[in-house]
MIDOSE-1310 file (N, C-alpha, C; in nm, 2 decimals, decimal comma, always signed):
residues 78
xxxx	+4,79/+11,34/+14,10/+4,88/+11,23/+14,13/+5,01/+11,29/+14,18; +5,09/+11,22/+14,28/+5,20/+11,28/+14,33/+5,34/+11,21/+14,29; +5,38/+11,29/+14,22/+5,54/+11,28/+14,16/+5,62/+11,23/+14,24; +5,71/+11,11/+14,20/+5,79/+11,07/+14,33/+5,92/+11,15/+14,29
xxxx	+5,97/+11,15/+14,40/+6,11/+11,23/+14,42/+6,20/+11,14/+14,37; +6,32/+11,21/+14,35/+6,41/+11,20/+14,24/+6,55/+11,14/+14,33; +6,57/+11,06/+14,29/+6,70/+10,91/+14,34/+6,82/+11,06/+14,38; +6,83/+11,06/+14,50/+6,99/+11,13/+14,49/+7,11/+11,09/+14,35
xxxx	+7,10/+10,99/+14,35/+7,22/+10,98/+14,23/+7,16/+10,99/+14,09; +7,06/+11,02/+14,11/+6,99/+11,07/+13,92/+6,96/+11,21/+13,94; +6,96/+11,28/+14,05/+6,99/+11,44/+14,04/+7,14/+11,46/+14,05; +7,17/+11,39/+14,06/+7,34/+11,43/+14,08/+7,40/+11,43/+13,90
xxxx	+7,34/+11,29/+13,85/+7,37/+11,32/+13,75/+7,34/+11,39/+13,61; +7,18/+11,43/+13,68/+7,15/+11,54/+13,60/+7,18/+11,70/+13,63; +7,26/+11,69/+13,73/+7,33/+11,80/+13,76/+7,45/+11,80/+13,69; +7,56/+11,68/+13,68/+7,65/+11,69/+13,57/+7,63/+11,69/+13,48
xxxx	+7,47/+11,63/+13,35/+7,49/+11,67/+13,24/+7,46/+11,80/+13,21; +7,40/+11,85/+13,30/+7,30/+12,00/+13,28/+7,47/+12,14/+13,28; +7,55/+12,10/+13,37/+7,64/+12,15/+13,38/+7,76/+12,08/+13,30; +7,78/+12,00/+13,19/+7,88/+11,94/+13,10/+7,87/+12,06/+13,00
xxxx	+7,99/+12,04/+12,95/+7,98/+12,08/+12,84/+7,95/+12,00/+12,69; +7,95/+11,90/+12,69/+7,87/+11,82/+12,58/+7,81/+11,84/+12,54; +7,82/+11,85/+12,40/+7,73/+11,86/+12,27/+7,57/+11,76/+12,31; +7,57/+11,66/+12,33/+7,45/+11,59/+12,36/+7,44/+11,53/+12,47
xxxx	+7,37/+11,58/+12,57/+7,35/+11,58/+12,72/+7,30/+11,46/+12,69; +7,22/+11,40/+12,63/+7,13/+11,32/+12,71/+7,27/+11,15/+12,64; +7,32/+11,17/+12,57/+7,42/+11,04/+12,58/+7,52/+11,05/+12,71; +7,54/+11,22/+12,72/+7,63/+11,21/+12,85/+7,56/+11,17/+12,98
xxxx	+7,41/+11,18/+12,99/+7,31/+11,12/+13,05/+7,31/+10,97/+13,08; +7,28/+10,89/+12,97/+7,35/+10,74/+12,91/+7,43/+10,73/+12,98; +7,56/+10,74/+12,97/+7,68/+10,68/+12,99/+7,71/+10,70/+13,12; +7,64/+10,78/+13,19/+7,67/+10,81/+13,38/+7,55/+10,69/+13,41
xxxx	+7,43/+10,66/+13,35/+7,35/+10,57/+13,43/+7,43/+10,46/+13,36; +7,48/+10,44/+13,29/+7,47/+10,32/+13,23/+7,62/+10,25/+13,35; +7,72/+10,35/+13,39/+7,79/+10,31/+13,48/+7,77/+10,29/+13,59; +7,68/+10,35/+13,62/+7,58/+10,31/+13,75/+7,56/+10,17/+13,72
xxxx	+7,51/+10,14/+13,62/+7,43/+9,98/+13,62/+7,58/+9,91/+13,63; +7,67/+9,94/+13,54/+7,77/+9,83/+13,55/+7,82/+9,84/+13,73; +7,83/+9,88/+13,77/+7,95/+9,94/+13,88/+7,81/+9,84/+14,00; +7,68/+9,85/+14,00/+7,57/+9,78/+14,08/+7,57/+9,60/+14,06
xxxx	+7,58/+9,61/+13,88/+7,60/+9,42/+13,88/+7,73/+9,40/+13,93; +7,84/+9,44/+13,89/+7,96/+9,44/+13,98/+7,93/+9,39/+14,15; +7,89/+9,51/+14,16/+7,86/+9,48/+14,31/+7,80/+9,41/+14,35; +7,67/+9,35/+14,27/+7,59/+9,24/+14,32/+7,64/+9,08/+14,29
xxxx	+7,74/+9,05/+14,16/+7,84/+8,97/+14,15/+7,88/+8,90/+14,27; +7,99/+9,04/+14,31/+8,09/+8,99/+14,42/+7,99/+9,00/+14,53; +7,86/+9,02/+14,56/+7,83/+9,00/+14,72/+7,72/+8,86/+14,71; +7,68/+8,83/+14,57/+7,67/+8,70/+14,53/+7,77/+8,61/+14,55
xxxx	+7,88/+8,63/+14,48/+7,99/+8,57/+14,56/+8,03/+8,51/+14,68; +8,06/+8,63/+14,77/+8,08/+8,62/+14,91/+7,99/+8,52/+14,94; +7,86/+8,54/+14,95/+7,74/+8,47/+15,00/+7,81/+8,31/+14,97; +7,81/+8,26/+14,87/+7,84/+8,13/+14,84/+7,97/+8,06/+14,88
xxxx	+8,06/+8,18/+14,92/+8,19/+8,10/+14,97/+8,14/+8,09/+15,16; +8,05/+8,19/+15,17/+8,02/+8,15/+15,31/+7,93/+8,07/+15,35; +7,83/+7,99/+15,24/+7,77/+7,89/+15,29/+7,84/+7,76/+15,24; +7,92/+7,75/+15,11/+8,03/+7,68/+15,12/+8,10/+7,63/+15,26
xxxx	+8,16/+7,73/+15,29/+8,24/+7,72/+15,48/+8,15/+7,71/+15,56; +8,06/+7,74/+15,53/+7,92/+7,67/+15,70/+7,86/+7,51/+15,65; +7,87/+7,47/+15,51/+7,84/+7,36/+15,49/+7,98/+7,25/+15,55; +8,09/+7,32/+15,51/+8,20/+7,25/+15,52/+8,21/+7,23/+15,73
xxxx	+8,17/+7,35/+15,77/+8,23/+7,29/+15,90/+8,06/+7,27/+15,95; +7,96/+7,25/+15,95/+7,87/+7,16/+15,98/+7,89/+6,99/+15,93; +7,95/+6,96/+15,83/+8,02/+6,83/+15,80/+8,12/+6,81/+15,94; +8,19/+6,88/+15,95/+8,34/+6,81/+16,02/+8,22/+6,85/+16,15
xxxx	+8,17/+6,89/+16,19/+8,10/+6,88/+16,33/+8,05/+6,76/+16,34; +7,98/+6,71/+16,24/+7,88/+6,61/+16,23/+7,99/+6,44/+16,24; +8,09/+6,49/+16,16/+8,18/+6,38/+16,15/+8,29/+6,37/+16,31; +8,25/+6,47/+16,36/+8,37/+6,48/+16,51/+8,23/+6,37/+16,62
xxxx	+8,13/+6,43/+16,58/+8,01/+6,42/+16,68/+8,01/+6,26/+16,65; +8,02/+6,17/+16,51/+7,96/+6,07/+16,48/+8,12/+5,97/+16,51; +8,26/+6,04/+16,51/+8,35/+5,96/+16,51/+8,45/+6,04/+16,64; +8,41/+6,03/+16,76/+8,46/+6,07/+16,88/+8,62/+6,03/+16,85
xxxx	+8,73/+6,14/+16,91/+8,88/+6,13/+16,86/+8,88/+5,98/+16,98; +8,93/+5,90/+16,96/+8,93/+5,79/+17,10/+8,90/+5,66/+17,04; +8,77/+5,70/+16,98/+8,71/+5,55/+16,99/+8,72/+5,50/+16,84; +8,74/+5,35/+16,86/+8,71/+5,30/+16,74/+8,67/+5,19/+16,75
xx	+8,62/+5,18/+16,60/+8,47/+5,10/+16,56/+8,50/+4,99/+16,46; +8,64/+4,90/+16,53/+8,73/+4,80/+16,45/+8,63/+4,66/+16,49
């Protein structure tokens, strides 16, 4: 069976616990992945975010299109 290769950023950080000086590598281990995870939902958050304020703004000006298209500036429907 063939071993998969190792995430750049999980050899990196088993290159800093390997090279820490800490008493217990493998919590110093923990706490570098575990900020990985926080620092990724972070980031998935805010590009969750973004996403919604831009279909927000495409819902909003497909409305005012729809409303330009249905109520021409000129005419009215007295």
């Amino acid at each position: 069976m063939k071993q998969a290769q190792v995430h750049s950023l999980l050899k990196k950080q088993l290159m800093r616990v390997a090279s820490s000086t800490a008493t217990e590598p493998l919590s110093k281990l923990v706490d570098l992945v575990n900020t990985v995870y926080e620092d990724n939902d972070r980031d998935r958050l805010r590009t969750e975010r973004s996403m919604t304020l831009m279909i927000d703004e495409l819902s909003e000006a497909r409305a005012h299109r729809r409303d330009v298209r249905e109520h021409p500036a000129g005419r009215h429907d007295d």
